[in-house]
N, C-alpha and C positions, 0 to 999 in steps of 0.2 A: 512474419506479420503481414508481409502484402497480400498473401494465398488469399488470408480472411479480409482483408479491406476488399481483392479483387469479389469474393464472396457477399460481403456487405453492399457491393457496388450493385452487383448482378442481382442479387435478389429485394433489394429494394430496403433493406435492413428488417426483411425477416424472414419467419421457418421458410424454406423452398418448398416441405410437405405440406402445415397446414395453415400459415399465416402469421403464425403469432411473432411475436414481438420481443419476448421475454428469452434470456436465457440462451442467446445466441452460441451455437459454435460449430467446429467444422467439423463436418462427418466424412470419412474417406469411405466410398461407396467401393468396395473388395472386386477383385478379377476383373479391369477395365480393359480393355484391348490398346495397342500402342496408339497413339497419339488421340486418346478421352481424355478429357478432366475428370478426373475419379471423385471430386470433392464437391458436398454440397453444405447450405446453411442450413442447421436443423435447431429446432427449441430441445431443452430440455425433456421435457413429456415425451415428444417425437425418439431423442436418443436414446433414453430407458428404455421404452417400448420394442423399439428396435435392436436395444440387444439383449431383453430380458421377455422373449415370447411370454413367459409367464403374466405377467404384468399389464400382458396388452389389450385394450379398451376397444371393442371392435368401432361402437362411436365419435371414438377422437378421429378414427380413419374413414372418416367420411367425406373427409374434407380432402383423399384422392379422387374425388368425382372432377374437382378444377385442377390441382396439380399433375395429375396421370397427363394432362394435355401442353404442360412445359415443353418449350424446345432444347433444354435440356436434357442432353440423354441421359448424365447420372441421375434425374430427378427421375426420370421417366425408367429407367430401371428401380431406383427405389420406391416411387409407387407399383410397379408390377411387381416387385416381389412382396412387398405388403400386402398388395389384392392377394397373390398367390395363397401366403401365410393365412388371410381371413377367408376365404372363398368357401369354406364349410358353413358361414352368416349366411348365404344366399345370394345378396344384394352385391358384393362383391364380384361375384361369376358373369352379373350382368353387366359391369363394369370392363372388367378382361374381357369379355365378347367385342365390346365398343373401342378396346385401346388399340391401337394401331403403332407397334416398331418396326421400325430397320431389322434388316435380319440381324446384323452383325448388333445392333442393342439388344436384339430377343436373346442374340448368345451371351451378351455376354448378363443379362438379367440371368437367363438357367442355371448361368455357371458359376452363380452365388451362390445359389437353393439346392445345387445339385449334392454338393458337399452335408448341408444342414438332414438332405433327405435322403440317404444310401440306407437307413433303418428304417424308412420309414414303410408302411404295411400294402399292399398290394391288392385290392379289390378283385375278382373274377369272375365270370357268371358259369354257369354251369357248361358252357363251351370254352373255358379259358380264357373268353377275351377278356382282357384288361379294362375296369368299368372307371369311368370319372364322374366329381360333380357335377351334375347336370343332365347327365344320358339321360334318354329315355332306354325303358327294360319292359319285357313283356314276361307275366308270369306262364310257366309251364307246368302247373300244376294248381288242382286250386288248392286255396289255402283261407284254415278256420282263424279267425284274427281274437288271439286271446282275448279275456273279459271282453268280448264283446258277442253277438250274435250274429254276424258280418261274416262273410263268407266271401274271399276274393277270389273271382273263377281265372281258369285258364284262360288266357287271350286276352286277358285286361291289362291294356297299357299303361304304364305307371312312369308320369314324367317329372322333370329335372329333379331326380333322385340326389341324395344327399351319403354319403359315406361316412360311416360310423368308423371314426379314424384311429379307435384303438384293438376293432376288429374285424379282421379283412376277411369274415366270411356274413354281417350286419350289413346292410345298407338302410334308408329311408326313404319312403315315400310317402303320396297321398293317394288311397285309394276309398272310393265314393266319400270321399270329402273328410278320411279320417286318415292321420298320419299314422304310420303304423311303421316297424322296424321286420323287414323281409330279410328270409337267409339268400346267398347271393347263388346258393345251390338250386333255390327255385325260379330264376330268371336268366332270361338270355336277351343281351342288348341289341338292342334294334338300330 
C-alpha cells in the first residue's frame, strides 16, 4: 500500500495521464530499465484505454499535450507510447515531433510497442524505402484520381502522408486540396 500512497503523493491525487480524479489506481508501466519506477497513477478511462486499444477514444488523449511534459519518465513513456498508438489522428505526430526523451526513456518507451508491433504491416514506396506518418512522397507517375476529374501529375509533392495501417501497399494524402488514397507503388519518399 505505500507504492500507491507514494503514487497518491507524487501525482497530487490524480490520473498522471490526464487529470482526473476519479477511479484511481496503479498502473506498472512494462520493460523499465534497472533502477525506473515503472509505476504510475492512472483513472480508470485511462487503464481500459490502455489495455484495450479497441476502446480507445483518440479525444480522452488529448490531454498528452500537458502530461508528455512530466518529469516522470514512466509517465513520459506512457504518453509516448499512447501518441505512438494514435499518431495515424494526425495531431498526435505533431506532438511526438515536440516530445523530447533520454535515450535510455526512448528505449525503454520502443521496447513496450516493439513486442505489440512485430505483425504489424510495413509501408514502402516504389524504391523499398520504408515510408512513415508524416513523410513527404513525390508521385512517379501521374495518376487519374477515381470519381473525380483530378488528374495527379508526376512531380507533385504530397505532404505528411497518412498510412492506411491495414494495407501496406495504401497510403493517404492531400493532393490540390483533395484527400485521396495513393498506391505506395506510385511514390518515392523524399
Amino acid at each position: 500500500m505505500e507504492l500507491q500512497q507514494a503514487l497518491i503523493q507524487r501525482s497530487n491525487s490524480s490520473c498522471e495521464l490526464c487529470g482526473s480524479k476519479d477511479g484511481l489506481q496503479v498502473y506498472e508501466v512494462h520493460s523499465a530499465p534497472e533502477g525506473y519506477e515503472s509505476h504510475i497513477l492512472v483513472c480508470e478511462a485511462c487503464h481500459e484505454q490502455i489495455e484495450d486499444p479497441e476502446k480507445t477514444d483518440p479525444n480522452h488523449w488529448r490531454c498528452l499535450n500537458d502530461s508528455m511534459w512530466s518529469q516522470t519518465p514512466a509517465v513520459q513513456v506512457m504518453a509516448w507510447r499512447m501518441l505512438e498508438r494514435l499518431k495515424d489522428e494526425g495531431w498526435p505526430q505533431d506532438l511526438l515531433d515536440m516530445m523530447y526523451l533520454e535515450d535510455e526513456v526512448r528505449t525503454w518507451a520502443k521496447a513496450g510497442i516493439s513486442d505489440q508491433d512485430e505483425d504489424s504491416v510495413i509501408h514502402r514506396d516504389s524504391n523499398g524505402t520504408q515510408l512513415e506518418n508524416g513523410d513527404t512522397v513525390v508521385l512517379i507517375k501521374d495518376l487519374p484520381v477515381k470519381g473525380s476529374s483530378l488528374v495527379a501529375k508526376r512531380g507533385t509533392a504530397v505532404r505528411r502522408i497518412s498510412l492506411v495501417h491495414d494495407n501496406p501497399e495504401h497510403i493517404e494524402g492531400r493532393v490540390d486540396g483533395q484527400q485521396i488514397v495513393i498506391l505506395t507503388k506510385f511514390v518515392k519518399k523524399s
